[in-house]
Every structure is written in C-alpha cells, then in structure tokens.
C-alpha positions in Angstrom: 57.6 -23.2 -76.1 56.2 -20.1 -77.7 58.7 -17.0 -77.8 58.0 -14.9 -75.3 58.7 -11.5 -77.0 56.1 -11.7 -79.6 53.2 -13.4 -77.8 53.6 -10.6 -74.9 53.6 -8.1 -77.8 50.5 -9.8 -79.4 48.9 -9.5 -75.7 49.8 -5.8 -75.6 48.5 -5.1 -78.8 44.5 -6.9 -77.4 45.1 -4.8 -73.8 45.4 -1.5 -75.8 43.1 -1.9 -78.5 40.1 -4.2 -77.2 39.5 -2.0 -74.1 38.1 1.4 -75.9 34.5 0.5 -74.1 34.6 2.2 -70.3 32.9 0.1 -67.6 29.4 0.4 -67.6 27.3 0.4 -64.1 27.9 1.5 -60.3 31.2 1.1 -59.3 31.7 0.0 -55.6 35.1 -0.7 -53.7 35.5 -4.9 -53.4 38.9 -4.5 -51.5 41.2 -2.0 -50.6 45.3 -3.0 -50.9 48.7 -1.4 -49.9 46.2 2.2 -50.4 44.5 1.0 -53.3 40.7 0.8 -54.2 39.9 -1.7 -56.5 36.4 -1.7 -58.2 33.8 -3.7 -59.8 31.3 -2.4 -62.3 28.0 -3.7 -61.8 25.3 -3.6 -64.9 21.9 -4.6 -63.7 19.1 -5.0 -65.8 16.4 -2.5 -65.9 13.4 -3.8 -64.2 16.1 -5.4 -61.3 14.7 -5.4 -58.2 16.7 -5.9 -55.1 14.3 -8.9 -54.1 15.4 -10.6 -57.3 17.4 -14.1 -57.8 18.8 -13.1 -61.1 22.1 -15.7 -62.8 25.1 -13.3 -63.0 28.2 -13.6 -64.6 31.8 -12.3 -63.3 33.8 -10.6 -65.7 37.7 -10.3 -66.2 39.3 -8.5 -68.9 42.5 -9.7 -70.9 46.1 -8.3 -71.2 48.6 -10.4 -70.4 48.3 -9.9 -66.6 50.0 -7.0 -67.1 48.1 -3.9 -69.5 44.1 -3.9 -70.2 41.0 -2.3 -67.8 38.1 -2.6 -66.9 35.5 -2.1 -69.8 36.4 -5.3 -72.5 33.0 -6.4 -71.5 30.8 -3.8 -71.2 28.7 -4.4 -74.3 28.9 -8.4 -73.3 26.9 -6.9 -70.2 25.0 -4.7 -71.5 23.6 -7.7 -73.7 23.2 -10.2 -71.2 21.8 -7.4 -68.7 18.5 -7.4 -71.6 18.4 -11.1 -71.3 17.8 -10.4 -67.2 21.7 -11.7 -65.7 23.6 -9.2 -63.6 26.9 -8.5 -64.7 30.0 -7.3 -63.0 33.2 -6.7 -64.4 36.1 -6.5 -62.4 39.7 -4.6 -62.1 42.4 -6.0 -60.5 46.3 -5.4 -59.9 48.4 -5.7 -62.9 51.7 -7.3 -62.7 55.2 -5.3 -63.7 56.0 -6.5 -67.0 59.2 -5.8 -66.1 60.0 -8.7 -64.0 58.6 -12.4 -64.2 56.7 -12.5 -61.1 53.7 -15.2 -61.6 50.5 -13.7 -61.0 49.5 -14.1 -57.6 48.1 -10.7 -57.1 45.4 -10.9 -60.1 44.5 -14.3 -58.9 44.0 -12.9 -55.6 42.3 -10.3 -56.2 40.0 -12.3 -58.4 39.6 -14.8 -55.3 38.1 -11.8 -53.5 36.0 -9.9 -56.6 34.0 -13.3 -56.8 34.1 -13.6 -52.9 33.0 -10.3 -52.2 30.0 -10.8 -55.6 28.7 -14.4 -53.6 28.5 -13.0 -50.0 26.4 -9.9 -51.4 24.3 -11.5 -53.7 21.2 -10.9 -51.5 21.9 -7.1 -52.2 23.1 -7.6 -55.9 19.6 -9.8 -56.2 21.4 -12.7 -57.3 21.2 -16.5 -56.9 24.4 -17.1 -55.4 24.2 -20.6 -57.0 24.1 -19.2 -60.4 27.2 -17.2 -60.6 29.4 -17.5 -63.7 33.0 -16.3 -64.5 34.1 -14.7 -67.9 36.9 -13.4 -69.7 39.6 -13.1 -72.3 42.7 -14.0 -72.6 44.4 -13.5 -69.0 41.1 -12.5 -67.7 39.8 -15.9 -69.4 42.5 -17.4 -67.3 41.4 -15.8 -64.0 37.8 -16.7 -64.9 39.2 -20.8 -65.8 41.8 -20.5 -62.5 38.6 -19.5 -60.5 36.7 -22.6 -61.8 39.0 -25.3 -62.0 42.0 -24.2 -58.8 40.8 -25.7 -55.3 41.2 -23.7 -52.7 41.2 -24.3 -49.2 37.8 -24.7 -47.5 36.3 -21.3 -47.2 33.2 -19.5 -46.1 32.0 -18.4 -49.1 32.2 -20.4 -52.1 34.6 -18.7 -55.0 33.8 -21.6 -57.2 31.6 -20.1 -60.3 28.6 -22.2 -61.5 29.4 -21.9 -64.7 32.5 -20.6 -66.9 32.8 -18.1 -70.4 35.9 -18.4 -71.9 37.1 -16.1 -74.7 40.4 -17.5 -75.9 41.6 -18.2 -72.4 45.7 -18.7 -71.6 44.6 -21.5 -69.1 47.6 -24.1 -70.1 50.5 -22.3 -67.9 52.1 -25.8 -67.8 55.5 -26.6 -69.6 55.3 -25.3 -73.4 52.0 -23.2 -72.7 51.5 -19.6 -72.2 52.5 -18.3 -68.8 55.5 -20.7 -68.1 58.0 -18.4 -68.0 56.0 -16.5 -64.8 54.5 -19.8 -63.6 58.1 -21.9 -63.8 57.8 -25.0 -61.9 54.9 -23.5 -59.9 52.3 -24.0 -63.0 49.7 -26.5 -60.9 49.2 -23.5 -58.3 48.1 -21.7 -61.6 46.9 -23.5 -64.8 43.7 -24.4 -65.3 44.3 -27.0 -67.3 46.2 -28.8 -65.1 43.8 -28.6 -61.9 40.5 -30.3 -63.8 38.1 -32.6 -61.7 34.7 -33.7 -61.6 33.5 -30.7 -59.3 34.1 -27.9 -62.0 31.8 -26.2 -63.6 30.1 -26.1 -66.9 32.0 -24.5 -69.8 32.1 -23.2 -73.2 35.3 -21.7 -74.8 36.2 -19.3 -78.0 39.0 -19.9 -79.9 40.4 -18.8 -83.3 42.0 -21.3 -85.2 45.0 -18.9 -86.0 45.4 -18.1 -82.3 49.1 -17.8 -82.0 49.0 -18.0 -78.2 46.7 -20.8 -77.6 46.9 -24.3 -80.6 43.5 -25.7 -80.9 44.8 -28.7 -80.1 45.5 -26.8 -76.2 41.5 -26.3 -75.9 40.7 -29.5 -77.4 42.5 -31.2 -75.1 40.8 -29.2 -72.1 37.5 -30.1 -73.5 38.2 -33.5 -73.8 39.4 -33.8 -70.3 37.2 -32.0 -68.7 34.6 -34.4 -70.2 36.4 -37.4 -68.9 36.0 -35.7 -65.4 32.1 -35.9 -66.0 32.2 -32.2 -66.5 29.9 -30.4 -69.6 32.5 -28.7 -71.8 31.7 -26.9 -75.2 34.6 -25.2 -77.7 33.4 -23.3 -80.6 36.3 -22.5 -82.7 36.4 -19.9 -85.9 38.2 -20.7 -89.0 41.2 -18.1 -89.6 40.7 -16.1 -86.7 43.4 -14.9 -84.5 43.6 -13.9 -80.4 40.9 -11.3 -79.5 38.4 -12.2 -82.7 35.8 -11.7 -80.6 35.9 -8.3 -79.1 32.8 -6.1 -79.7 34.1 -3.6 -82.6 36.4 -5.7 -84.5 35.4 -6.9 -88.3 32.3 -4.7 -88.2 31.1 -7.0 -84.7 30.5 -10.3 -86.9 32.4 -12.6 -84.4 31.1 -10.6 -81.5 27.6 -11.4 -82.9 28.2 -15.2 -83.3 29.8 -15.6 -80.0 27.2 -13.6 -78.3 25.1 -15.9 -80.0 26.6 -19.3 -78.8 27.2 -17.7 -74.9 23.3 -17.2 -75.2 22.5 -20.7 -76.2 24.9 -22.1 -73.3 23.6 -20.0 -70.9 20.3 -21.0 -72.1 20.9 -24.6 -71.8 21.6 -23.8 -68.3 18.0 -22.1 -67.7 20.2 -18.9 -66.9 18.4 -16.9 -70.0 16.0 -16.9 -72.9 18.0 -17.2 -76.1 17.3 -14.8 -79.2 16.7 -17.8 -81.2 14.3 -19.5 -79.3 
C-alpha cells in the first residue's frame, strides 16, 4: 500500500502549485449547503448562441479531496471553448485533512454540478447527450466516479458521455490510492472497481513516474474497461511524474501534447475539429 504521508504531501504540493490560473467564465450558484454557495465557472465560446447544441465538458480540479480550487482548467477551457465545446469547471467541498472521512461530500456535490449542467443544457446551449467529465488527480476521480458509479434511477442523467482523465486516483480499492478514507467501503467509491458495458468513452494521462498511480493501475482499467465493450485510450509519458500535464509546467510541452491527444479523442467522437486535421 502506498505510505500515506508522502503521497498526501505529493497531492498538496499539485493543489498548491497547479491552481495559479483563476476560473474563467460566469460563475452561477449550482447548490447551496449548510450556508454555502458553491459555483461553476462556465466558458462559452465566442459566437455561442443560446439556441446552440454545443458538446461540453465538466471539469474537476485535483488535490487530494482535500486542497486545490477552482481554476486547474481554465486554459484546458479556454482551448476547447475555440474548438466550439462549453466548458464548466466546478468547486466543490473539500474534506478535513485532518480526519479520514471518505469523500462523500465531493462526490456529492459532483452528483449535483453535473446534474444541475444536464437539466440546463437548453440554457447553457448544450447537447445534453454530449456531456463529458474531466479532471486530475481527485478531480480525475470525481470525473471517473461520475462515469463508471451507478446510481440509483434518477431524473436527470449524471452519467457523462464521455470521460478526460489527467492522472486520475480512480483505484481506491485495497493497495490503491484512497484506501485509507475508502476502507472497506471502496466499491461505493472506486472507479475501477464499478466498470460495465454502459460507461462511457475514455482516454487517460499518466506519467510513467507517477508515484500515486503504477502504470500497471491504468493499464489494467483500460484493459477492463475494453472487456466491458467500452472504448478506452491511455497515453502514458516516459519519466513524468503526477501533475505533468498542468498548463505552465516544463515551459507547457506536456500540456501541448495532451491538449493535443484530448483533441483527437474528442475528435473521434465528432465533439470537435482537431488542429491536425
């Protein structure tokens, strides 16, 4: 099992430096709790019309479930806002890293950001059938968990069509990341351990030097998530460690290719037009 000290550290140290960038777009209220707002950042592009049927994708930033903000993806959706998707990117309650509580309240508050995007994709000029989820690390968790957890029928859909992962946390089984929250609780949680042949479409980032996630984790997702009947990509970068992919870092080269592989996924999808087409 990884030690628990060191990887939490290494998740501090992506919350506090990957999240510079503030949230781009209008913020609007997707839930109130215990007094609190909670917001999602919406970046449209710039001939948007309300009457539109535009993809979207639903971002979730990284940090452990307990640090980062709003604003890890705002040049990921300022990007694909050119190529004509809407992007939103969400905040949600942090847990108290003080204590070991799994992390119900992020997952339900991400249960009700991609709720609250579907019912008012009319307004947001969106196909609600081409709604994504994104994110890294945690938030690549919430994004998987969104994707991959059943929940119980529901009104609105808060399935995602189609799922961005940059070096997700989604194994919170025994010896992955997250057990000592999860415990013996880790199907209500993990990703990895929820797969059937109704999820989405995928693509995941992953350094090889990750110290959080072994290749050999995602590998494994990909190849059962295939088994399932389910399209699932991993692109993974030689020497590269957890949060190679933020915009800013190693003057944006692995920013740029991963751009560049989300593009040609979302391409394949007939969401965008990619660069190199």
């Amino acid at each position: 099992m990884l030690n628990i000290r060191p990887a939490l550290a290494c998740l501090l140290l992506f919350a506090t430096s990957a999240f510079a960038a503030k949230p781009e777009g209008k913020a609007t209220v997707y839930k109130t709790v215990d007094g609190r707002e909670l917001k999602l950042y919406v970046t449209k592009p710039e001939n948007w019309k309300k009457t539109d049927s535009r993809p979207a994708i639903v971002f979730f930033h990284g940090g452990g479930w307990v640090g980062g903000a709003p604003g890890q993806f705002t040049e990921h959706s300022k990007h694909l806002a050119e190529h004509g998707m809407v992007c939103v990117q969400v905040e949600y309650r942090l847990l108290d890293r003080k204590n070991d509580d799994p992390p119900v309240i992020c997952t339900e508050d991400a249960l009700d950001a991609m709720r609250w995007v579907r019912s008012h994709a009319k307004e947001l000029g969106i196909d609600s059938d081409r709604i994504a989820t994104g994110g890294g690390s945690a938030g690549g968790h919430l994004a998987a968990y969104l994707g991959t957890v059943d929940q119980a029928k529901q009104e609105v859909s808060t399935k995602p069509n189609a799922m961005v992962l940059f070096n997700p946390v989604y194994d919170n089984g025994p010896g992955g990341w997250g057990t000592q929250r999860v415990k013996d609780r880790y199907k209500e949680f993990s990703p990895a351990h929820n797969i059937s042949a109704d999820d989405p479409p995928s693509i995941v980032f992953l350094g090889s030097k990750d110290n959080l996630i072994p290749v050999a984790t995602a590998e494994r997702f990909q190849k059962e998530m295939k088994a399932a009947g389910v399209n699932s990509e991993l692109r993974v970068y030689e020497g590269q460690g957890h949060g190679f992919f933020n915009h800013g870092k190693d003057n944006n080269r692995w920013y740029n290719e991963t751009v560049q592989e989300m593009d040609k996924f979302l391409s394949a999808l007939g969401w965008v037009q990619s660069d190199n087409q």
